[in-house]
C-alpha positions in Angstrom: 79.2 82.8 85.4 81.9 82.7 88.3 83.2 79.1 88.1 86.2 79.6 90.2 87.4 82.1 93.4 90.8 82.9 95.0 89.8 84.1 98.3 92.4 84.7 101.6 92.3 82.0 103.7 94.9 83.4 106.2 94.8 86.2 107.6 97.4 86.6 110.2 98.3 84.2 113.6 99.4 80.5 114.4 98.6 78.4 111.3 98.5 74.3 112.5 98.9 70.9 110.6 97.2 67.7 111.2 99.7 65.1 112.6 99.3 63.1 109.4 100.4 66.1 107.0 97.2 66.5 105.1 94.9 69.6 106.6 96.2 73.1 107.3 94.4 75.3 109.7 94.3 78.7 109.5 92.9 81.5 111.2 90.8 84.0 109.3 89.1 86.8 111.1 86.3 84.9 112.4 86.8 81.9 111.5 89.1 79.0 111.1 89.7 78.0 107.7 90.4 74.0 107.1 92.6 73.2 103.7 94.1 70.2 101.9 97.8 70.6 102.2 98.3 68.8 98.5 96.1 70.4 96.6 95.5 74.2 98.4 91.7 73.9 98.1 89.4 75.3 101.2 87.7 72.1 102.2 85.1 73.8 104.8 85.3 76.8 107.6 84.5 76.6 111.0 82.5 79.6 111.7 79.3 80.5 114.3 76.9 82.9 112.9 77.9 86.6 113.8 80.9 85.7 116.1 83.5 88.0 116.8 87.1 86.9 115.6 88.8 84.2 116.6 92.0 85.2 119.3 93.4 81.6 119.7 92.6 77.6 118.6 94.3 74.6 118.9 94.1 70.5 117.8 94.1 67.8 119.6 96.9 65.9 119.6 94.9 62.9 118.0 93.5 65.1 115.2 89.9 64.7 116.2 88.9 68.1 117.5 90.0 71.8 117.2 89.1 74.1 120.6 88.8 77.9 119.7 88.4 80.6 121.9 87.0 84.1 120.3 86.8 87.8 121.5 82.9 87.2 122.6 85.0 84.8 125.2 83.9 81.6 124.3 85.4 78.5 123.8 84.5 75.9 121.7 85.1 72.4 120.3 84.5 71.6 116.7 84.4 68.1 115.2 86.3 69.6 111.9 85.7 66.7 109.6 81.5 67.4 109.5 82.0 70.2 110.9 79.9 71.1 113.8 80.7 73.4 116.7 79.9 70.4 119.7 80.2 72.6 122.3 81.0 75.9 123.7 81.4 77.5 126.9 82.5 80.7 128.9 86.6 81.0 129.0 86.1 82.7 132.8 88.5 85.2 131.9 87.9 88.5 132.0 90.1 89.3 129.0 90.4 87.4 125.4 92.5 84.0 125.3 96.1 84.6 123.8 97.1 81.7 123.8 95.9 77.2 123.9 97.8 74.0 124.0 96.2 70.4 124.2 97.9 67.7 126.3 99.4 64.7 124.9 96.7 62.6 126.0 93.6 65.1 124.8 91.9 65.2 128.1 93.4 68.5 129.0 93.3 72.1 127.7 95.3 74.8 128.8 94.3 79.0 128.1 96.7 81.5 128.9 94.3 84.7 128.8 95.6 88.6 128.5 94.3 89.2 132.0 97.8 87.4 133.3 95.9 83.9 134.1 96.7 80.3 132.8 93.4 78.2 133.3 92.9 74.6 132.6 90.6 72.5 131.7 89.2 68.9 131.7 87.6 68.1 128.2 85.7 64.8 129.4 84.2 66.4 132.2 83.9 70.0 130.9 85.2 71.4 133.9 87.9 73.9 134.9 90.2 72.4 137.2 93.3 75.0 138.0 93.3 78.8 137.9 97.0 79.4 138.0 98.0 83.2 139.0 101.6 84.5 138.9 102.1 85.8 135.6 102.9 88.8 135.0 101.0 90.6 131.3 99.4 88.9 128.5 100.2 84.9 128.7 101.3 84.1 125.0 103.0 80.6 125.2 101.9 77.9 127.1 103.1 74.2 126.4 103.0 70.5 127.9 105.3 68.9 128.7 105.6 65.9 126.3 105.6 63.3 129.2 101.8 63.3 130.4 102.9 61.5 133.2 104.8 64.5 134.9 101.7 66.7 134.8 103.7 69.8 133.8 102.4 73.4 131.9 105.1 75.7 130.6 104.5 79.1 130.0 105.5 82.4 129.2 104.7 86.4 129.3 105.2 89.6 129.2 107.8 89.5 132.1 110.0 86.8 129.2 110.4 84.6 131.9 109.6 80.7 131.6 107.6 79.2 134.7 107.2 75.8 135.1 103.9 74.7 136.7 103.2 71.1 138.4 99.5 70.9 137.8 99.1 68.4 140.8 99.9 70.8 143.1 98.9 73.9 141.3 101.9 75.8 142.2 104.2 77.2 140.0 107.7 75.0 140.7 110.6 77.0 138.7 111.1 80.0 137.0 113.6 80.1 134.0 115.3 83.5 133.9 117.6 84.2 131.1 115.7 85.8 127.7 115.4 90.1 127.7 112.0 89.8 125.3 109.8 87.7 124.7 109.9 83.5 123.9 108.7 82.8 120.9 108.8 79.0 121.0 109.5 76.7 123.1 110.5 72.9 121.8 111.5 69.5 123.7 114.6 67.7 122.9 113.8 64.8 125.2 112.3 64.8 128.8 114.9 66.9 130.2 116.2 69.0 127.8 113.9 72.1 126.9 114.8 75.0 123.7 114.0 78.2 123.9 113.7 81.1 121.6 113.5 84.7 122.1 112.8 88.0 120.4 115.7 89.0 121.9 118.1 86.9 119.0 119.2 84.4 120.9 117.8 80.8 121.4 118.3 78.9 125.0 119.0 75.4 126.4 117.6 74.2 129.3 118.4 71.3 131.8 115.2 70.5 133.2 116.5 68.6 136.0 118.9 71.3 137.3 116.6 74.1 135.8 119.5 75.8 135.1 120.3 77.0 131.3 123.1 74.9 129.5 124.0 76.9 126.3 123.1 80.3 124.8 123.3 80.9 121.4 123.3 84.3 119.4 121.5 84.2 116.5 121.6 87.5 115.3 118.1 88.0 114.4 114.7 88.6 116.0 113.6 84.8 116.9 109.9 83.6 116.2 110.2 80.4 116.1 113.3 77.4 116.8 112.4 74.5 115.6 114.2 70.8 116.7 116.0 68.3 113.5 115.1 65.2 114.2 118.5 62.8 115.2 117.6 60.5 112.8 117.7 61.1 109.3 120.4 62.3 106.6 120.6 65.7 107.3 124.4 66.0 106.0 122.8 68.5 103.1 122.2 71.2 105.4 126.0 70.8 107.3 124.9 68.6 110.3 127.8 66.4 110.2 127.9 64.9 114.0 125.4 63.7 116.6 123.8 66.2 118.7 121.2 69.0 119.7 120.6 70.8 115.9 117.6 73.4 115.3 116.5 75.5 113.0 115.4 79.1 113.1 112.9 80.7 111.2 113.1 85.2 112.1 113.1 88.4 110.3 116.0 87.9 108.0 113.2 85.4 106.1 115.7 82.8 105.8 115.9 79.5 107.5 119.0 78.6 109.7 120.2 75.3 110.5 122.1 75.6 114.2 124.3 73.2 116.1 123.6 73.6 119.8 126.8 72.3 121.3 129.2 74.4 119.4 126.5 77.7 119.1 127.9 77.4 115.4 125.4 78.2 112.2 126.2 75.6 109.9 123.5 75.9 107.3 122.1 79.4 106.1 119.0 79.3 103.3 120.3 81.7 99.7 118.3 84.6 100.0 115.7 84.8 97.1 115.4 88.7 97.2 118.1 91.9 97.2 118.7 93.1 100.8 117.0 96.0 101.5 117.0 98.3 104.7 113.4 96.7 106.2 113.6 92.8 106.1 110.2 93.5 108.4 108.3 92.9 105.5 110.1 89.1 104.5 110.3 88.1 108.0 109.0 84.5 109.0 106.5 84.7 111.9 106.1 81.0 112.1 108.0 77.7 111.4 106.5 74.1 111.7 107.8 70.8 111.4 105.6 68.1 110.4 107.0 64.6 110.4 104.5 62.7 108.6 105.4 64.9 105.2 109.5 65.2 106.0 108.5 69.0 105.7 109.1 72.3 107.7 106.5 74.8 106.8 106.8 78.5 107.0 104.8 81.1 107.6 106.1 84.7 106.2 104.2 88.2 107.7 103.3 88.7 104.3 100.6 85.5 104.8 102.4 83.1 102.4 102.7 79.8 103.5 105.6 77.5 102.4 106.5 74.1 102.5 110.4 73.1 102.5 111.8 69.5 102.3 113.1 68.9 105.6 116.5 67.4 104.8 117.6 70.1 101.7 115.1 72.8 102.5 114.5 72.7 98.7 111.3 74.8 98.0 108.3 72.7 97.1 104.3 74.3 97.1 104.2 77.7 98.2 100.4 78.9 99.3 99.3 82.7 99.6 97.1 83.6 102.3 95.9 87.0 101.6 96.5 88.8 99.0 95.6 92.4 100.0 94.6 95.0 97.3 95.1 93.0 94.2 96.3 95.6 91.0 96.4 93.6 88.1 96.1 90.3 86.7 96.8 88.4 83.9 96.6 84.2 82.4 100.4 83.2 81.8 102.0 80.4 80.4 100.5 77.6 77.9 96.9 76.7 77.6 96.3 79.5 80.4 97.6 77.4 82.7 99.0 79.6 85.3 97.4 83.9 86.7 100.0 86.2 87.3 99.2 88.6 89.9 100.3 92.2 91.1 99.5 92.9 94.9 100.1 95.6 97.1 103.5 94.5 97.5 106.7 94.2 95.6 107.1 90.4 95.1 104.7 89.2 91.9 103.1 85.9 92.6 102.1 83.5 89.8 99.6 81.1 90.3 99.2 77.9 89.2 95.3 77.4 88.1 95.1 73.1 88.8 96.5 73.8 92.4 96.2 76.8 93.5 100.2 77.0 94.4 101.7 79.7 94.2 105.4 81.1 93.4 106.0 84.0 95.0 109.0 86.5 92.8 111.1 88.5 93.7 112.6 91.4 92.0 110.9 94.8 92.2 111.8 96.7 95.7 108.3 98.5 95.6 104.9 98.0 94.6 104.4 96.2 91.4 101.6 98.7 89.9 100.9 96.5 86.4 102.0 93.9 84.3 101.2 92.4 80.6 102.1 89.3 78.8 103.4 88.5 75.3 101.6 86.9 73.2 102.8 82.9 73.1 102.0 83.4 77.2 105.7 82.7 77.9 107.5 85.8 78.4 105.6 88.7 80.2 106.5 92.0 82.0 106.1 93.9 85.0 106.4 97.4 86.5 106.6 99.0 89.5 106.8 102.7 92.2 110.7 101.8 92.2 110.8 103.6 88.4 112.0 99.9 87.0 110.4 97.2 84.4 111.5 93.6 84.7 111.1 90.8 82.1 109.9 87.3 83.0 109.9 84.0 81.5 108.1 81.2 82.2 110.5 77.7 82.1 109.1 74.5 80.6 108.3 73.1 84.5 106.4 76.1 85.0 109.2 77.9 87.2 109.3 81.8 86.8 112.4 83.5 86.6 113.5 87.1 85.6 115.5 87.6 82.6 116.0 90.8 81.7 115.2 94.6 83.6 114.9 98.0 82.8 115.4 101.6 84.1 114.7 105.1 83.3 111.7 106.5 84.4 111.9 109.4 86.7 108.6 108.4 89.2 107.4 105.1 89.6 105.9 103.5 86.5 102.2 102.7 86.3 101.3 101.4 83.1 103.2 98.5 80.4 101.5 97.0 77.3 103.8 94.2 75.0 104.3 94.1 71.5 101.0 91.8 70.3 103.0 90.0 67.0 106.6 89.0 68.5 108.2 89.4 71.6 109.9 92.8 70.0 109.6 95.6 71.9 107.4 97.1 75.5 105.7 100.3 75.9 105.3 102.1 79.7 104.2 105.1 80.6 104.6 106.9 83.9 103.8 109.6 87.1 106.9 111.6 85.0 104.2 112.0 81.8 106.5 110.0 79.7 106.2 107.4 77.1 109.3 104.9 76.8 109.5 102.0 74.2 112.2 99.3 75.0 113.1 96.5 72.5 113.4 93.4 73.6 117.1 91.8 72.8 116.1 88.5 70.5 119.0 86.8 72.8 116.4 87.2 75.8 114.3 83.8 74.0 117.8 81.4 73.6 118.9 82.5 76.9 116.0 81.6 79.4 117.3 78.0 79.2 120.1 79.3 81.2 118.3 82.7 82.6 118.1 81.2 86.1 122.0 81.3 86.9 122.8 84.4 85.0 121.7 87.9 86.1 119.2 89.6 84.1 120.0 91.5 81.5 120.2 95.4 81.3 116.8 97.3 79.1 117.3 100.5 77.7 115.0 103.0 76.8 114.7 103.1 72.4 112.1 106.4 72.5 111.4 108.5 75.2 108.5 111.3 74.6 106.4 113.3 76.8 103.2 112.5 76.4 100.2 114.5 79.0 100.2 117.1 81.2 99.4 114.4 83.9 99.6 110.5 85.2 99.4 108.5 82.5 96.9 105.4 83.7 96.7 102.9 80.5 99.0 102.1 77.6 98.0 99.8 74.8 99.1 98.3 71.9 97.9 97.7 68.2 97.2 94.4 66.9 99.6 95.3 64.1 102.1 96.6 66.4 102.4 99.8 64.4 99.9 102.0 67.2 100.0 102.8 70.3 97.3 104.2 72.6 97.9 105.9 75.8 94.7 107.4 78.7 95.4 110.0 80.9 94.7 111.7 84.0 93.8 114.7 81.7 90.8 113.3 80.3 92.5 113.1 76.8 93.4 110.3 75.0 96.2 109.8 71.9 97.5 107.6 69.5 101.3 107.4 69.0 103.4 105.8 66.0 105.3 102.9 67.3 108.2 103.0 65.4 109.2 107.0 66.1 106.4 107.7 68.9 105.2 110.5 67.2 101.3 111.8 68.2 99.2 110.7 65.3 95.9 112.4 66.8 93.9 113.1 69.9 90.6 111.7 71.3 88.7 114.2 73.0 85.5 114.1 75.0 85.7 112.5 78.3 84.8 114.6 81.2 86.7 113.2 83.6 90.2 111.5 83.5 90.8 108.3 81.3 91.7 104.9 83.2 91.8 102.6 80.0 92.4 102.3 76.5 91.9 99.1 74.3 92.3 98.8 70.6 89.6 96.2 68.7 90.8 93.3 67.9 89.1 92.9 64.4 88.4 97.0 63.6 90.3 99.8 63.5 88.7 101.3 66.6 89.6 102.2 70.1 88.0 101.7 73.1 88.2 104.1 76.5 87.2 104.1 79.8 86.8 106.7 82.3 85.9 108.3 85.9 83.0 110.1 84.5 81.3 106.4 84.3 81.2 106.0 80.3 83.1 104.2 77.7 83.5 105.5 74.3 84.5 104.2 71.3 86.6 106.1 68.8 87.7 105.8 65.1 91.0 105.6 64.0 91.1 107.4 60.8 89.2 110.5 62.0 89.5 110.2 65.7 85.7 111.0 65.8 83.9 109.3 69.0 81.8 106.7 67.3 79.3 105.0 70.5 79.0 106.3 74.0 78.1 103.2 76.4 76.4 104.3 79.8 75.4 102.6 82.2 78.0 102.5 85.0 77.2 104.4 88.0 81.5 104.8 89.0 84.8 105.2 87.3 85.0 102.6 84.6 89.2 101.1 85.7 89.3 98.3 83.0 87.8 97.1 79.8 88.4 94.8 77.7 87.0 93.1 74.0 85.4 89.8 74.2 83.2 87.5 71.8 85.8 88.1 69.0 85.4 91.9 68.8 81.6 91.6 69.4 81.7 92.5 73.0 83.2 94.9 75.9 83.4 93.6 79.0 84.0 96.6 81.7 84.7 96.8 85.3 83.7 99.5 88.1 85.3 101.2 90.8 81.4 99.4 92.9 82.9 95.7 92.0 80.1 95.5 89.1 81.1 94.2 85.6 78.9 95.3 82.7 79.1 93.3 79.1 78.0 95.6 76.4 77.0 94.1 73.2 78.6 96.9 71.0 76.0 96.8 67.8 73.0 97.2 70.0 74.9 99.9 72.2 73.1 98.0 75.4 74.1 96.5 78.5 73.3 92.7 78.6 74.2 91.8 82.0 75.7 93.1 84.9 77.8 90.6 86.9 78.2 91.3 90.9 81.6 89.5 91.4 83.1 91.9 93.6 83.3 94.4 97.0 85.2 97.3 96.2 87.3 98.3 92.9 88.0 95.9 90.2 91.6 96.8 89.1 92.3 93.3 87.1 90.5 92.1 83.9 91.8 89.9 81.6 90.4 87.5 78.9 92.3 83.9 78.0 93.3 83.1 74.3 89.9 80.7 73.9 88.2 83.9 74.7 85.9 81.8 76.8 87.4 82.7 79.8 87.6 85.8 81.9 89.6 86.7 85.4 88.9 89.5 87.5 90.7 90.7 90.5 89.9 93.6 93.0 90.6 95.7 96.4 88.7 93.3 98.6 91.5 90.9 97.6 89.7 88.4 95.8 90.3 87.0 92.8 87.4 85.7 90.1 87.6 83.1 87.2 84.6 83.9 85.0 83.2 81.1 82.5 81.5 81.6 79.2 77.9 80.1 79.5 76.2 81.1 76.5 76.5 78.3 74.7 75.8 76.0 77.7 72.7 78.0 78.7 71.6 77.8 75.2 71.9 73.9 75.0 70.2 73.4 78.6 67.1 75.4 77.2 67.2 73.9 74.1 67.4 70.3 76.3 64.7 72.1 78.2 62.5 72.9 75.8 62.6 69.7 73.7 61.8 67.8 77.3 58.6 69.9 77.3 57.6 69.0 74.2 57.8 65.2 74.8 56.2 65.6 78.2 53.1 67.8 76.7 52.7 64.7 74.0 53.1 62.0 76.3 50.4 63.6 78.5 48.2 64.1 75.5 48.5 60.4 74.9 47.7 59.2 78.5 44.9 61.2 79.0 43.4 59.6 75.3 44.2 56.5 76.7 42.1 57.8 80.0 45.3 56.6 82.2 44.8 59.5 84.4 47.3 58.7 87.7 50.4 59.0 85.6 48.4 61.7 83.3 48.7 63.7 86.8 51.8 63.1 88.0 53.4 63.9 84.2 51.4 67.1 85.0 52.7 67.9 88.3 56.2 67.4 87.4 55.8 70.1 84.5 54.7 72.2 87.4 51.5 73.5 85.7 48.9 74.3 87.3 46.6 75.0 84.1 47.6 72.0 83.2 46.9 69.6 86.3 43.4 71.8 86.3 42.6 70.6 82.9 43.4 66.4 83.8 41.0 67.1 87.1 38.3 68.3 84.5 39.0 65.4 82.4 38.9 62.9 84.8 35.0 64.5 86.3 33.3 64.9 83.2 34.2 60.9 83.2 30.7 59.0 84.7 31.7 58.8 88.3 34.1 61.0 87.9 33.8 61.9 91.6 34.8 58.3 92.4 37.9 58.0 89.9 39.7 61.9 90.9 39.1 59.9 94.6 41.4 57.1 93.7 44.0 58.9 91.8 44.3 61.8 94.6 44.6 59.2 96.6 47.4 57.7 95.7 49.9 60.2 94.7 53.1 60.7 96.9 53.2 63.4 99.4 55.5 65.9 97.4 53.1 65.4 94.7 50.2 66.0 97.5 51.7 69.4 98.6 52.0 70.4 94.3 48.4 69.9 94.4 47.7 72.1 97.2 49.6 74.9 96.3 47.9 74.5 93.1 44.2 74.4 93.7 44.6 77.3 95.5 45.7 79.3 92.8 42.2 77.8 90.8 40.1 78.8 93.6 40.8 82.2 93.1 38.6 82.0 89.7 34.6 81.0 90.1 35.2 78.6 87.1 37.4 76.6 88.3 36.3 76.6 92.2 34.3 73.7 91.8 37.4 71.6 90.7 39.3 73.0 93.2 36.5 72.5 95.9 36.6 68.7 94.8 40.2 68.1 95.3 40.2 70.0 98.8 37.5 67.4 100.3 39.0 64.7 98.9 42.3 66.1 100.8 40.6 67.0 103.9 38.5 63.6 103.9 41.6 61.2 103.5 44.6 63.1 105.3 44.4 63.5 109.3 45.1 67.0 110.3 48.5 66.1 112.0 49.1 64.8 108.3 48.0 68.4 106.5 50.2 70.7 109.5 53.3 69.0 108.0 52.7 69.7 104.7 55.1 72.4 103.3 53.5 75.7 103.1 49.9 75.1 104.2 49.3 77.9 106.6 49.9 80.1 103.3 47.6 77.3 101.5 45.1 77.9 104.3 44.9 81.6 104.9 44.4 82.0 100.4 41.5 79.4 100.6 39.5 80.8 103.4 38.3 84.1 102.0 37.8 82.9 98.7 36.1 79.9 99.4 33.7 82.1 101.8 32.9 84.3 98.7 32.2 81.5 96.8 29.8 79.8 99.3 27.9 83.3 99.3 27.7 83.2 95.7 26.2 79.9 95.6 23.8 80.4 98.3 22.5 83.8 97.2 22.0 81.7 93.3 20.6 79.3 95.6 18.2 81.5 97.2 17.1 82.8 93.4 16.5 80.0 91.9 14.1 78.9 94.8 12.3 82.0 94.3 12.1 81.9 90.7 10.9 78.2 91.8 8.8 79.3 93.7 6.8 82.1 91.0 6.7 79.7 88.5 4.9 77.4 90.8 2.5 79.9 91.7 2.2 81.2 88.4 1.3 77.6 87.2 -1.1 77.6 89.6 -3.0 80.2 88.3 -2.9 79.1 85.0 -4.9 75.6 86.5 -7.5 77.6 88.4 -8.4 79.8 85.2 -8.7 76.6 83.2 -10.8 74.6 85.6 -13.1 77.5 86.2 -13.8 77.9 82.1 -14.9 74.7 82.4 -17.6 75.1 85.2 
């Protein structure tokens, strides 16, 4: 049973924190997605029915409500806490909402709408009260000034200018000229001073009185978001060492920058946790917050990850990921199973942690990450990816990943890597090239983690390389004993390989269609494939003959894997299904919907009662082991029954037929409620007592009873029983009462024709019996007249 899902929660746009540091807000098609910033669990979503996505949103300054506006043109406010969409209205622009900001008070709300209009409106009184025109493309910034008193909107478009609006007389009072793309942010220093950032790399100061700009500063990188240091605070860490205008910029280098305004000088630059390569796009920041109340910046990266820096070191703390895209492979790291590390469409692996869902994102690989297994002690695990390389990771005592050894050789990118199952010896891959390479594993790599996070990893080479299909090579496996190995292939074959010279030991024959995984048994000496023609097949090792055929799937079988000890396959589909097979019967025992599209990831834990799953429609699944739950709950279950069945045997010895009843109805038998109503009427006055106790049973217990007799009037023994109850029913609930009673129209429409054909029965028996009556009269009489006329 699922007992646990990692689903996105971000999908892209302006993510916003609660003032008091504890709710994130993200955007997520359509909805907005509400999370606890400590722990990284979803706490609700704020979603209509069928609603188109969600363009813009923004909280009020005092936390209490968040205004959205969608694609259907609507705008609404949500109380978030219950949550409940209060109210919603018609934007009045022709064109989606790009953009909202709240006032500082919460009584206004500003929407700067693709059709070139800022609008604003009064949230007590639910009214628009300016239509300001002047812009020139899609508004995407609008801001308040921080002073509500001055009754000032900022904005910004496509035309990258900054226009200052006074709102009391709906005229548009300045125009700041000086950015050649578009402002990404704008940020007050104090009531005068206003900061500015651009796509085109350089950030702005403005003099508000003057409205003239005061500095510009080159920044070297495409701006998204400039955000202000506070003046107080110790700050020295990051190289602010005077008094004065410092900011930070977050951009598409993906580094944060710490920037003194007076001198235009960097003076603190974030290390760069990745290699450089020629497209930063894909690192980039698209979003940088501050937030006060937790002494934290927060940054959002393109790739959806949202992290949390301390605000006076910038030292990394929880790191969340939004979206993971199309998941490839997964696999429970570290001790207990504590942590899932996880291969995405992308080249940075992230590892999450299972309490908290945090997440550290690794960098490394330069391309996809296509697979990646883990030793056995959970510690030490390893990766590969299209850039042709395998790294090595090790897990610190803290939890903190690090790489600590790579590898290359292959000649296309490598798709498949199984560990050594005993020690942390030696790795298998295999590859687009057809190859087969086993790399030891230096016994140095173990003593030097400690130290593995200042020293640069250490160089893998290739101990045996042998070609090993004619095509891909999907899945690579390794024995228990470490003296196998097992390799599918795109050429529907299957082999098994010595470990020690990699020389082919045999070849499993018989798929019809190409082979996506290979697993040896844990306890026999048997292997197990999967394949695109929708069967797995289980070979032996000693003759290589196919042993049991399991089928059932209706796609390509991507993954299987032993559970229950060796008892068990557990297999996944290219539909999202999962099948368990119980492999001494040969049958399917359940068939678990867990997924949308392609399940790519399945792993079991060491306990073997635990199971994750991951797939295309990005989603991640925790499976539980229920059996012996399930079994205990009907075992509870059952045991219950028993003592219910004898208590009501003793009540209705002891003629105590109220609770008799209500025992009955909570067993929810009908049979059995039937048998205490014949009880209690074959009791002198019977009619009188099944009154009383009718009577006075609850309502829920009331509406048991109705659905009940209807299922006994649909038998002519038991419609007399039935009959009795439903007067007594009719006779002491008011009609008003009955209409509210759950399911009577059902109740009602199954009584009426088979209470009719009863009636009809009983008056045609009636209409015999008077007739028989009626001859045996008649025929009495005859007998007297015969008898009296002897006589005479």
């Amino acid at each position: 049973a699922v007992s646990r899902r990692i689903e996105p929660f971000y999908k892209g746009g302006r993510v916003q924190i609660s003032r008091d540091g504890r709710f994130m807000f993200c955007p997520c098609g359509s909805k907005v997605n509400v999370l606890d910033v400590e722990t990284g669990a979803l706490l609700h979503s704020l979603q209509q029915e069928e609603e188109e996505d969600v363009t813009a949103f923004v909280l009020s300054p005092d936390d209490e409500v968040l205004l959205t506006s969608s694609r259907a043109l609507l705008l609404r406010v949500w109380v978030w806490r219950e949550p409940r969409c209060a109210r919603a209205w018609r934007a009045l622009h022709p064109l989606p909402v790009a953009t909202m900001a709240c006032d500082p008070t919460a009584t206004l709300l500003a929407t700067g709408g693709c059709d070139s209009t800022i609008k604003v409106w009064d949230l007590v009184r639910h009214y628009c009260t300016h239509n300001l025109k002047g812009s020139s493309g899609v508004v995407h910034l609008v801001e308040f000034h921080p002073d509500s008193s001055r009754l000032q909107l900022f904005s910004s478009s496509m035309d990258y200018k900054i226009r200052i609006w006074d709102l009391n007389s709906s005229r548009c009072v300045a125009v700041l000229d000086g950015h050649f793309s578009a402002v990404t942010s704008l940020a007050f220093a104090d009531g005068n001073t206003l900061l500015s950032s651009g796509r085109d790399k350089i950030c702005m100061v403005w003099d508000l009185e003057s409205r003239e700009s005061k500095r510009t500063i080159p920044v070297y990188e495409t701006v998204e978001a400039a955000v202000l240091l506070p003046e107080k605070g110790d700050f020295s860490q990051l190289g602010v060492k005077k008094q004065g205008l410092h900011f930070v910029t977050a951009g598409s280098k993906g580094v944060l920058r710490v920037w003194e305004a007076a001198s235009a000088c960097c003076v603190y630059s974030q290390p760069v946790p990745f290699e450089p390569r020629e497209e930063p796009s894909e690192r980039s920041l698209c979003q940088c917050l501050a937030v006060p109340a937790r002494g934290e910046l927060v940054t959002v990266s393109l790739e959806h990850n949202v992290l949390f820096y301390e605000a006076q070191t910038l030292q990394l703390r929880p790191q969340l990921a939004g979206y993971n895209e199309e998941v490839l492979d997964v696999k429970f790291l570290g001790p207990g199973d504590s942590h899932i590390a996880v291969a995405t469409n992308s080249p940075q692996l992230k590892v999450f942690e299972l309490a908290t869902s945090h997440c550290q994102i690794l960098y490394g690989h330069t391309e996809t990450i296509m697979a990646l297994d883990v030793f056995r002690k959970g510690l030490m695990f390893v990766t590969c990816a299209k850039d042709r390389s395998i790294r090595v990771w090790r897990m610190g005592k803290a939890g903190r990943v690090v790489c600590v050894a790579q590898g290359l050789g292959h000649a296309h990118g490598v798709g498949a890597v199984a560990c050594s199952r005993l020690k942390e010896s030696f790795v298998v891959t295999s590859s687009q090239d057809c190859t087969i390479k086993i790399w030891d594993i230096p016994e140095s790599l173990s003593s030097k983690a400690k130290a593995a996070s200042t020293s640069s990893p250490e160089t893998l080479h290739a101990r045996v390389t042998e070609r090993g299909h004619n095509k891909d090579i999907n899945s690579v496996a390794v024995s228990p004993n470490d003296k196998l190995l097992a390799t599918g292939s795109q050429d529907r074959l299957a082999k098994l390989w010595s470990c020690s010279d990699c020389s082919l030991l045999g070849v499993f024959s018989g798929h019809r269609r190409g082979i996506w995984c290979v697993q040896f048994s844990p306890v026999d000496q048997v292997l197990a494939t999967s394949s695109a023609d929708g069967t797995l097949k289980l070979w032996g090792l000693r003759d290589f003959s196919c042993l049991k055929t399991f089928e059932g799937h209706d796609a390509s079988v991507l993954k299987i894997i032993f559970v229950s000890r060796g008892a068990q396959l557990l297999s996944s589909g290219s539909d999202g299904l999962l099948k368990l097979w119980t492999i001494k019967t040969n049958e399917c025992v359940k068939t678990l919907d867990g997924h949308e599209d392609k399940i790519w990831g399945l792993h079991s834990n060491k306990q073997d009662d635990m199971v994750v799953t991951a797939s295309s429609d990005s989603c991640i699944t925790l499976w539980q082991d229920v059996t012996e739950i399930e079994e205990k709950e009907a075992q509870a279950k059952q045991e219950e029954q028993i003592m219910k069945e004898q208590e009501l045997s003793n009540l209705l010895h002891e003629k105590r037929y109220l609770r008799a009843l209500g025992l009955a109805i909570s067993l929810d038998r009908p049979h059995t409620v039937l048998m205490v109503v014949k009880a209690i009427l074959k009791e002198p006055e019977g009619r009188k007592h099944l009154e009383e106790n009718i009577v006075r049973l609850r309502r829920d217990q009331k509406e048991a009873v109705l659905a009940f007799l209807v299922t006994w009037n649909t038998n002519s023994r038991n419609c007399h029983e039935a009959q009795a109850v439903l007067e007594i029913l009719l006779r002491h609930e008011a009609p008003d009462s009955l209409l509210q009673f759950s399911g009577i129209k059902p109740a009602v429409e199954s009584l009426l024709p088979y209470t009719e054909r009863h009636f009809q029965r009983l008056s045609r028996l009636l209409q015999a019996s008077m007739i028989i009556d009626f001859m045996w009269h008649n025929m009495r009489l005859g007998d007297t007249a015969q008898q009296d006329g002897g006589t005479l």
